[in-house]
C-alpha positions in Angstrom: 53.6 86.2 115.1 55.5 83.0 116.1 52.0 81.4 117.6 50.3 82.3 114.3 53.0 80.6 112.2 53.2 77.4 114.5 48.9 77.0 114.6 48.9 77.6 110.7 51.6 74.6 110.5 49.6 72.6 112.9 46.2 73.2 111.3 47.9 72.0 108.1 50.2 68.7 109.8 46.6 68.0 111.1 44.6 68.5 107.3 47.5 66.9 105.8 47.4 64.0 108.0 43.5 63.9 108.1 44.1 62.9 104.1 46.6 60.5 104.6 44.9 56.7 102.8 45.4 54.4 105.3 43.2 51.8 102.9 44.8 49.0 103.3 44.6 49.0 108.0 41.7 46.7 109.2 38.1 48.3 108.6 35.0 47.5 108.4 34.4 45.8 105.0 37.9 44.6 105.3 37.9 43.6 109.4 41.6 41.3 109.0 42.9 44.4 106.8 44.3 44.0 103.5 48.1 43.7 101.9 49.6 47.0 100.9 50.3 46.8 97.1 53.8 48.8 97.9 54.3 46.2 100.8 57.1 43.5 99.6 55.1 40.6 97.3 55.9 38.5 100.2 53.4 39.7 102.1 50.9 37.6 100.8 52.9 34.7 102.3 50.4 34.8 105.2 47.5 34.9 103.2 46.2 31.6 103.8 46.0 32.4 107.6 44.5 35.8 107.8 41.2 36.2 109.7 40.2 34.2 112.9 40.4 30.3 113.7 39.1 28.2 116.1 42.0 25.3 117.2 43.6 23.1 119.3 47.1 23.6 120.8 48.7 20.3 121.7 52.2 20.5 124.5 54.6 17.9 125.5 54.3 17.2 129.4 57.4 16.9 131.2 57.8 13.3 130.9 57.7 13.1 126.8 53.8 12.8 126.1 51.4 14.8 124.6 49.4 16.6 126.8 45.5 17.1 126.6 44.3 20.3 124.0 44.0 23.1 125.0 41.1 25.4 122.7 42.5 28.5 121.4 41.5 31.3 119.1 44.1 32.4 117.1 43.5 35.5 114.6 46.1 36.9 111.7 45.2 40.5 110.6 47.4 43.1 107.9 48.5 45.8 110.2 50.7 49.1 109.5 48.6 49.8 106.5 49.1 46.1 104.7 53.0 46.4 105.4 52.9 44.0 108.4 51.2 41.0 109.8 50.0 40.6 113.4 48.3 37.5 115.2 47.2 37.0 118.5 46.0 33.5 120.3 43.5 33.2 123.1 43.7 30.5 125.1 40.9 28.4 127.7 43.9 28.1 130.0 44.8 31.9 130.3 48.2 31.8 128.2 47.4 34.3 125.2 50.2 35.5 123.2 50.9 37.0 119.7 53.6 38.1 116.8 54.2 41.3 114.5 56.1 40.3 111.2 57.8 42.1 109.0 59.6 41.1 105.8 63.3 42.9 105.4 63.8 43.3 101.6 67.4 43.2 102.8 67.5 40.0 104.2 64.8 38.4 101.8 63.4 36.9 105.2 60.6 37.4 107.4 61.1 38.6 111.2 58.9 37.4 113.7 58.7 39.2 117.0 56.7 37.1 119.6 55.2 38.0 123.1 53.3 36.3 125.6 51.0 37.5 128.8 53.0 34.4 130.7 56.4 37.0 130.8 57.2 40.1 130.2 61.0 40.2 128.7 62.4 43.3 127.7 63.3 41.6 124.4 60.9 39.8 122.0 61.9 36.4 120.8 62.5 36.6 117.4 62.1 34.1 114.9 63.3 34.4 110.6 62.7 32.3 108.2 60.9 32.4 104.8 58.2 30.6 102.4 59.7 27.3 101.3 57.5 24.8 99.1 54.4 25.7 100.4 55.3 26.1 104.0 56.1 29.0 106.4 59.4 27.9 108.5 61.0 30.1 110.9 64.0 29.5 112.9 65.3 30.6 115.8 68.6 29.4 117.8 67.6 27.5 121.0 70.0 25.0 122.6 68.4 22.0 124.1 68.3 21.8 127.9 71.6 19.5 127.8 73.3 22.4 126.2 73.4 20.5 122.7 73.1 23.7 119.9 70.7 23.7 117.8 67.7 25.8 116.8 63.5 25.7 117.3 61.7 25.5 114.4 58.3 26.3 113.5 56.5 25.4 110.8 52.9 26.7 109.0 51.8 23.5 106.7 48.8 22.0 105.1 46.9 25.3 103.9 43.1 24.7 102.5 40.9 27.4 102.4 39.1 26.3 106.0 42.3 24.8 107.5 46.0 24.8 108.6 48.6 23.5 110.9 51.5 24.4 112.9 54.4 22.9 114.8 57.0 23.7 117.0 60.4 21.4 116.7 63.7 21.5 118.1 66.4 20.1 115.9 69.8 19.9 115.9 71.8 21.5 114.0 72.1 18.8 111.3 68.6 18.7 110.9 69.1 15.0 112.0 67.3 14.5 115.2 64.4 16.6 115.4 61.7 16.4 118.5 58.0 18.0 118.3 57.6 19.9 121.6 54.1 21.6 120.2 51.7 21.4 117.6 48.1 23.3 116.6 45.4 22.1 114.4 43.5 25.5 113.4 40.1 25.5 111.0 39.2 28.7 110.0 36.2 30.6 111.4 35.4 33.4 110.2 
């Protein structure tokens, strides 16, 4: 009798979860997913960056110049049903990497988990920050390599419908001295 009772609860978990609406996960008329309308308005702060790009990530060499772009792919998609927001980049040079960000309604700030193929930490990096006039900018605390405290900052800018920017800055934390250490230049794809 106890077998019966667990494989009728099992055929119904399964049933119930077979009519679960995941509507809002990627898909094919929807192949970036979409923003869950119980997901946090906030959501739709990445927006502007879903779907794929094609662009060109710029690094500082060791002695202070920029070094020559590298191409990179770099795709944003809804995941967790529309409740969260994923990218990954693909780069020429073999350094691919990627997020998963989640608003807390607690905090009233985003939290960005990064990870690259380059190391595998046991911890992700994370970065928080929020939409401020018309720009994504996260922070996370990073001393500089003399030990001064401060924080890296990254910044989503210049949103068109075919375009956007990104840069990586570490400033102090005074905001008074600030030095770009990366940047990207994405146009939109697809």
């Amino acid at each position: 009798m106890k077998s019966l009772i667990t494989i009728a609860f099992l055929l119904l978990a399964n049933f119930a979860f077979s009519q679960a609406s995941f509507d809002y996960a990627p898909s094919e008329a929807h192949p970036f997913g979409q923003p869950n309308p119980d997901a946090p308005a906030q959501i739709k702060d990445y927006e502007p960056l879903i779907g794929k790009s094609k662009c060109q990530s710029f690094s500082r060499n060791a002695d202070g110049t920029w070094a020559d772009p590298v191409d990179m792919f770099w795709t944003f998609k809804y995941i967790m049903n529309g409740m969260g927001v994923q990218d990954e980049t693909l780069k020429s040079d073999g350094t691919h990497s990627g997020s998963i960000r989640q608003f807390n309604t607690d905090s009233s700030r985003w939290y960005v988990h990064y990870y690259t193929n380059r190391v595998a930490n046991p911890v992700l990096s994370v970065w928080e920050g929020n939409l401020e006039d018309g720009k994504i900018i996260l922070y996370k605390d990073q001393p500089a390599p003399n030990g001064t405290s401060g924080d890296y900052r990254i910044t989503f800018s210049d949103f068109t419908d075919d375009s956007f920017n990104w840069i990586g800055e570490w400033i102090d934390k005074t905001q008074s001295v600030v030095f770009p250490t990366w940047r990207i230049e994405c146009t939109k794809k697809l």
